[in-house]
C-alpha positions in Angstrom: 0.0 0.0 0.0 0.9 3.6 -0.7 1.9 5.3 1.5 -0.4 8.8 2.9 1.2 11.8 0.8 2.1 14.8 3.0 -0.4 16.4 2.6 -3.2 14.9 4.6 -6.0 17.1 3.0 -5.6 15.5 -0.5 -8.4 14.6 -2.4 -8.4 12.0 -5.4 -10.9 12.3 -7.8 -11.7 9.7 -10.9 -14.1 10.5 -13.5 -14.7 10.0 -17.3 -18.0 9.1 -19.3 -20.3 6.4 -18.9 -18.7 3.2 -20.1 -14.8 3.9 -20.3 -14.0 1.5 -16.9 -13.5 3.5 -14.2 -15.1 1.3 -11.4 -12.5 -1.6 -12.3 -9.6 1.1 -12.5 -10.5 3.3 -9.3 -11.4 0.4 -7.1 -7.5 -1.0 -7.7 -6.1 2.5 -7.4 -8.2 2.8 -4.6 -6.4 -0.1 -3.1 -2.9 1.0 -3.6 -3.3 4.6 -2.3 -4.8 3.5 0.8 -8.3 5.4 0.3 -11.7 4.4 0.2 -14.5 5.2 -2.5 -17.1 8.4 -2.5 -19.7 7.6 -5.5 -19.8 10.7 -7.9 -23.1 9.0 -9.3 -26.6 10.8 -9.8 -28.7 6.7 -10.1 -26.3 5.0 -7.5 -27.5 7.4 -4.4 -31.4 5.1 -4.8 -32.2 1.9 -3.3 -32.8 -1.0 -5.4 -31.3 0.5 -8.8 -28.5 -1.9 -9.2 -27.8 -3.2 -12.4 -29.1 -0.4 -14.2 -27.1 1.7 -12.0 -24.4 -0.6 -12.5 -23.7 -0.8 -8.9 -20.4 -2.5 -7.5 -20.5 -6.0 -6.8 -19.6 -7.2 -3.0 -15.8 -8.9 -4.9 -15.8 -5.5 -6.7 -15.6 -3.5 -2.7 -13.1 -6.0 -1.5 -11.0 -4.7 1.2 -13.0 -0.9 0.3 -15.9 1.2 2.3 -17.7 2.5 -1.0 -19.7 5.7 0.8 -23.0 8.1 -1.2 -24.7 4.7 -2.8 -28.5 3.7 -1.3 -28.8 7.2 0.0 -32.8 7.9 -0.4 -35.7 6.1 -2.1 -36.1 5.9 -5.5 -39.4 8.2 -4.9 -37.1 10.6 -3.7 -35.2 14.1 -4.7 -31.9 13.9 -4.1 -30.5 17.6 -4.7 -26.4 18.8 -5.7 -26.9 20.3 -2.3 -27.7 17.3 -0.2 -24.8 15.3 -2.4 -22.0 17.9 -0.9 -23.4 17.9 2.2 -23.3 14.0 2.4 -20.1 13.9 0.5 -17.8 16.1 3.3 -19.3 14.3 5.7 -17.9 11.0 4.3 -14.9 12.7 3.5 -14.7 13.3 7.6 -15.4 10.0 8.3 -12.4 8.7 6.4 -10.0 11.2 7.1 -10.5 9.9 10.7 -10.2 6.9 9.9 -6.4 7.9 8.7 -7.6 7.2 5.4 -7.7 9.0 1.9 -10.9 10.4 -0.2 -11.6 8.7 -3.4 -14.4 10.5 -5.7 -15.3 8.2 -8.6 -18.0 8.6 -10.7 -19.2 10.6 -13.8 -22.3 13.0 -13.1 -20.7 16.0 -14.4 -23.1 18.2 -12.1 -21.5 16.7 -9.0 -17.9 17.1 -10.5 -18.6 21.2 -10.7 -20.2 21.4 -6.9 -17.0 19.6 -6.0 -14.3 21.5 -7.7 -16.4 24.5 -7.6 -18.3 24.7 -4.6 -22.3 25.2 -4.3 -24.1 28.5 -4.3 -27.1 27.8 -1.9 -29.2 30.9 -2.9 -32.6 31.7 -1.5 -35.2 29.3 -0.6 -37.5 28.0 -2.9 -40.7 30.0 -4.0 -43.3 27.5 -4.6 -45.6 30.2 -6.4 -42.7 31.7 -8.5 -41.8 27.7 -9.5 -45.6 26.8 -10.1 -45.8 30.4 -12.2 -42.9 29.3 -14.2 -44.3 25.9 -15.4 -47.3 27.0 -16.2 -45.0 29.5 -18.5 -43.0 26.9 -20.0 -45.9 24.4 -21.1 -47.6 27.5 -22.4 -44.7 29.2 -24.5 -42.4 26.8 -24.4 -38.9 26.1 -22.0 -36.9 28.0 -24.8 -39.2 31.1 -24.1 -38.1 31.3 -20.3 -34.2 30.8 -21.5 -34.8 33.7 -23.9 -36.1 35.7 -21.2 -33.0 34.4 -18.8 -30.8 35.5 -21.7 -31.7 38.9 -21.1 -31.3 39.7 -17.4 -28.3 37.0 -17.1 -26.4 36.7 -20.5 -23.9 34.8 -17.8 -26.3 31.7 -16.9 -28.1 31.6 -20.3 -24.6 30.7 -21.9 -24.4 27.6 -19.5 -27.6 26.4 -19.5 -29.0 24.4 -21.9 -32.3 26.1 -23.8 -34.4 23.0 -22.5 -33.0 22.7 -18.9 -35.9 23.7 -17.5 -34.6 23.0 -13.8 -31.8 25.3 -14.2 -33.5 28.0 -15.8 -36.2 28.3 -13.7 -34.3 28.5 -10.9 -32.1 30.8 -12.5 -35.4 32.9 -12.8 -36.1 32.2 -9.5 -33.4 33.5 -7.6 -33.6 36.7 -9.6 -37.3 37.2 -8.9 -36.2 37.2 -5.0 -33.1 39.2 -5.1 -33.0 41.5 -8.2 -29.5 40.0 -9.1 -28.5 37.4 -11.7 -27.9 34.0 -10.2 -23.9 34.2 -12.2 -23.3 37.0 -10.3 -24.5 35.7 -7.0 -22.5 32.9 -7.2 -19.3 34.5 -8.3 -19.6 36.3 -4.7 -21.1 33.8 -2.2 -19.7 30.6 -3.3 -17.6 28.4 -1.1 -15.9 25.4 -1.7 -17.9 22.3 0.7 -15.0 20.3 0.9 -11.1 21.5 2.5 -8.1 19.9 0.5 -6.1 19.8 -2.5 -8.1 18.3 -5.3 -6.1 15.6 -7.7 -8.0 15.4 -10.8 -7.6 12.5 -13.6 -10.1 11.6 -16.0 -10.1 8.3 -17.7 -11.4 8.2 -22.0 -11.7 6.5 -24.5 -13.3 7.4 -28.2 -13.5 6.0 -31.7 -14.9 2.2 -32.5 -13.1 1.2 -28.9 -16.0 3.6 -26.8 -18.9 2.3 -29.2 -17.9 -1.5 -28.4 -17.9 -0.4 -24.6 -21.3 1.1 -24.8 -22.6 -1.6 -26.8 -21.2 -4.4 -24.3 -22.4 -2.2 -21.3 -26.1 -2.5 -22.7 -26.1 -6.0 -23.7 -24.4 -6.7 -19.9 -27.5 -5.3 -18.0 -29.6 -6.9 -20.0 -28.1 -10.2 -19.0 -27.9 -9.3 -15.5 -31.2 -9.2 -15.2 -32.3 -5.6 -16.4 -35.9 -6.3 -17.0 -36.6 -8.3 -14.0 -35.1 -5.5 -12.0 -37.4 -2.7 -13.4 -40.3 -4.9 -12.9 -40.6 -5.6 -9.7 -39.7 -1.7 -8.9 -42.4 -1.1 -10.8 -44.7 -3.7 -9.1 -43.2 -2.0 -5.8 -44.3 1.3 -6.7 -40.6 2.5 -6.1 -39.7 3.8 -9.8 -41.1 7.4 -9.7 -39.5 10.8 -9.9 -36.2 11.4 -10.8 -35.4 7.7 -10.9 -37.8 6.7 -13.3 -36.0 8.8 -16.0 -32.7 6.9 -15.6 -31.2 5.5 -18.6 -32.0 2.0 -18.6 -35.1 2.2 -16.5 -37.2 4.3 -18.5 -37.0 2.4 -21.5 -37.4 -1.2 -20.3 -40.6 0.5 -17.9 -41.8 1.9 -21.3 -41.3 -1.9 -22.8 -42.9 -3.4 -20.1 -45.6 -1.0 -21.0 -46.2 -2.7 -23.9 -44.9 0.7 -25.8 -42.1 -1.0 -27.3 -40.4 -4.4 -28.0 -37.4 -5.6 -26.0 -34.6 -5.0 -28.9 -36.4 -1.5 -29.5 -36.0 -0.9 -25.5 -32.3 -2.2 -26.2 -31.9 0.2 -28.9 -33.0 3.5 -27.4 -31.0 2.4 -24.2 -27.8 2.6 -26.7 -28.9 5.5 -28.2 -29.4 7.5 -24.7 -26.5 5.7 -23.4 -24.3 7.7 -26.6 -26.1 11.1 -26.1 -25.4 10.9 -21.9 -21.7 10.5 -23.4 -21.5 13.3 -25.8 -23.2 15.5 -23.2 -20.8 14.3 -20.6 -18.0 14.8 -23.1 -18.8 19.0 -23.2 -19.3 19.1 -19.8 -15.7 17.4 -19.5 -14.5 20.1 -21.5 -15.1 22.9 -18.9 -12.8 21.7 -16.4 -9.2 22.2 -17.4 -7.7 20.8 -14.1 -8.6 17.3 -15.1 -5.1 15.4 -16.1 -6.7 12.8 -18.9 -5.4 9.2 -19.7 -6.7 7.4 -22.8 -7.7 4.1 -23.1 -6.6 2.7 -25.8 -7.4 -1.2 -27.5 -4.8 -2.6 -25.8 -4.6 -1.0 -22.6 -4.8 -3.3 -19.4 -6.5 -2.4 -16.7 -3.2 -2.9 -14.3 -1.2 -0.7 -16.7 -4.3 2.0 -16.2 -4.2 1.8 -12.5 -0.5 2.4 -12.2 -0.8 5.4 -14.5 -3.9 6.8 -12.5 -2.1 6.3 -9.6 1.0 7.9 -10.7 -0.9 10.9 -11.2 -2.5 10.9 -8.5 0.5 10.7 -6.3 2.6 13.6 -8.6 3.5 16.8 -6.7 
């Protein structure tokens, strides 16, 4: 085992897109540095999403404490601001354990509170929200972002025209305050978590990250996908924000009767490769990640040594 750098505030953090092996790599670098593994994953935090969520296996956490999976019902919300809060108080729990942090996971939104910090803002106006939606299935979401463009040029350029989450709560906090939201949290945000942040990002592209997100469908399927979703479903327990997860929206929509298995197979692909080119310009705002490529013949051992070596560089 490696041994704890000098700086006991250190943070490692492993992400990439969907399907380039990260689990396998960060579990064994995980190992080596002597840390245990924080989830950086939007599906893992509900109970009873497993293969969808494609949740580590008991062999997988050998010798690990995985922390932020199973946090709330899949009925749930599960906001950016309850994953920091959750998150540094894991981190605290292993620190005292004279252990190290391990993030690893892919939801880019998770990755910015992190390396960003969180602006908190004003509480939540139900009347301004339920105002809001009423104006977006009237006009239209891309009628609220042109409006957002025009008081906060800032957020609008961040924010994707048919985010309607974001921009209404863009809109939101300016109702309250009279100030854009990009200014706001240029002043008032603060990072949640104290350390040095170590950054590496594991991709792949090409024919290799096709044959990945092919062979990541076809393993869930064979896992036992469908039986999964069905008996949530028979449960009650796939509502809300979990219900939209790739995976378990389409095979809910096939058991439906909306749409043959290989056509639920199909769109699952297809979503999986949009989630990837999404996370892909997300990936792009954060120049403090240090990249290492998968390539066709890369082993996972030789991966781990290079994660680890850049993890570990002063």
């Amino acid at each position: 085992m490696s041994p704890v750098p000098r700086d006991p505030l250190v943070v490692y953090l492993l992400t990439g897109c969907t399907a380039t092996g990260k689990k396998d790599v960060g579990f064994e670098a995980a190992r080596r540095l002597g840390a245990d593994v924080i989830s950086m994953d939007s599906v893992k935090v509900f109970r009873g999403l497993r293969i969808g969520a494609a949740r580590p296996t008991a062999e997988e956490r050998r010798g690990l404490e995985v922390y932020l999976m199973d946090q709330v019902e899949p009925t749930e919300a599960f906001s950016v601001g309850r994953y920091l809060a959750a998150a540094a108080q894991a981190v605290a729990q292993i620190r005292a354990r004279r252990r190290l942090p391990l993030f690893l996971g892919g939801t880019p939104l998770y990755l910015r509170a992190l390396l960003r910090g969180l602006f908190a803002g004003p509480p939540a106006s139900p009347e301004i929200r339920a105002r809001l939606l009423e104006e977006a299935e009237g006009a239209g979401v891309e009628a609220l972002h042109r409006r957002l463009a025009e008081i906060d040029p800032g957020a609008a350029e961040h924010i994707l025209p048919g985010d309607f989450k974001r921009i209404s709560r863009a809109l939101e906090v300016y109702a309250l305050t009279g100030r854009p939201i990009s200014e706001l949290q240029r002043l008032y945000t603060h990072p949640a978590i104290e350390g040095t942040f170590r950054v590496v990002g594991l991709r792949c592209g090409g024919e290799l990250a096709a044959l990945r997100q092919e062979a990541r469908v076809e393993r869930m399927l064979e896992l036992g996908l469908v039986e999964e979703v069905r008996d949530l479903v028979a449960r009650g327990a796939l509502r809300g924000e979990a219900a939209k997860a790739i995976g378990y929206r389409e095979v809910a929509a096939h058991l439906r009767g909306e749409m043959t298995l290989a056509e639920a197979r199909a769109e699952i692909l297809r979503a999986t490769r949009r989630l990837v080119r999404k996370q892909e310009k997300w990936f792009r705002r954060f120049p403090e990640i240090t990249w290492v490529e998968r390539t066709e013949p890369s082993e996972t051992a030789d991966l781990v040594a290079e994660v680890e070596r850049l993890f570990q560089r002063e």
